[in-house]
C-alpha positions in Angstrom: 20.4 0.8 18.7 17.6 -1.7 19.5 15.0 1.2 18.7 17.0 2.1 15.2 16.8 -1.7 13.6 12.9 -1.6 14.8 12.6 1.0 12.7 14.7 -0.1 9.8 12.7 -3.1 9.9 9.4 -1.4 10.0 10.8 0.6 7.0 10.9 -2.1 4.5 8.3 -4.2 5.8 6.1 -0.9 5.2 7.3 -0.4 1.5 7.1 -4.0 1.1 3.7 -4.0 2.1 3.0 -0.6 0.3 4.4 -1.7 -3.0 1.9 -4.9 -3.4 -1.2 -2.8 -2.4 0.2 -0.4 -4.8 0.5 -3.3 -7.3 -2.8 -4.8 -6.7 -4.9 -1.8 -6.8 -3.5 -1.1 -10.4 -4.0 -4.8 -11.5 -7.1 -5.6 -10.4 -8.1 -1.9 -11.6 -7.2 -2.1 -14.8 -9.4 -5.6 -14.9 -12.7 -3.8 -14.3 -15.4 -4.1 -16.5 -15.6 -0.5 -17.3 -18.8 -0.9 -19.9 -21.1 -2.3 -17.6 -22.2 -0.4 -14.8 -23.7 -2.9 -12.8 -21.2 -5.8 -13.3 -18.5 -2.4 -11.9 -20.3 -1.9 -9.0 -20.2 -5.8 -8.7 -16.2 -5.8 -8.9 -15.5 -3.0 -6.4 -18.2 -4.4 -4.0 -16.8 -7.5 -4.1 -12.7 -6.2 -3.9 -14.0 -4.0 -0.8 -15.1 -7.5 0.5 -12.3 -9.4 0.0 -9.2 -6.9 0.2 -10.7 -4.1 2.6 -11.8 -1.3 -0.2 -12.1 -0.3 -3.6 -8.6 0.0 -6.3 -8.9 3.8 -5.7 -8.5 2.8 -2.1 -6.1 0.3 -2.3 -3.9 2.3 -4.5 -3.8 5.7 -1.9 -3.3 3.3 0.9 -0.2 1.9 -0.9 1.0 5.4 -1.9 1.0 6.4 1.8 2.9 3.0 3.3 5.3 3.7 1.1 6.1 7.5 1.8 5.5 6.7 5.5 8.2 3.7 5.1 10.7 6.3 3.3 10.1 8.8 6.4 10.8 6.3 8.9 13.6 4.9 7.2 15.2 8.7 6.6 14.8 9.0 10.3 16.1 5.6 11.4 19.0 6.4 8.7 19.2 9.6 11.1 19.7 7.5 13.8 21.7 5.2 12.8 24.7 8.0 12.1 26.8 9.2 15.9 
C-alpha cells in the first residue's frame, strides 16, 4: 500500500506540474514578437535561459508529464483495487 499512495502522489504532482509547463509554454508563446526576427530569437534565447527551453519545448515537455502522470495513476488505480 505504501508503494500505491507513492504513486498516486507522483500522479498528480506530475499533472500538476505538467499542466503549468503546458500553461506557460502557450502564454509566453503566444507573447512572442513574431515580426521581428531578431527580437524572436531574443525571446526564445532568453526563455531557454530562464525556464530550461524554448515554448515548443516547454509545451511537449508538459504534454508528456501529463500522459505519463495519467499512466501512473491508471496503474496505481490498478493497484489500489484487491
Amino acid at each position: 500500500m505504501f508503494f500505491v499512495r507513492i504513486g498516486s502522489f507522483l500522479a498528480w504532482l506530475g499533472l500538476t506540474f505538467g499542466v503549468i509547463s503546458l500553461g506557460m509554454g502557450f502564454v509566453l508563446g503566444s507573447m512572442l514578437p513574431i515580426d521581428d526576427p531578431e527580437a524572436l530569437a531574443q525571446a526564445q534565447a532568453f526563455f531557454e535561459r530562464r525556464y530550461g527551453g524554448t515554448t515548443a519545448e516547454m509545451v511537449t515537455r508538459g504534454i508528456y508529464l501529463v500522459l505519463g502522470s495519467v499512466v501512473l495513476g491508471i496503474l496505481a488505480h490498478i493497484a489500489r483495487k484487491p
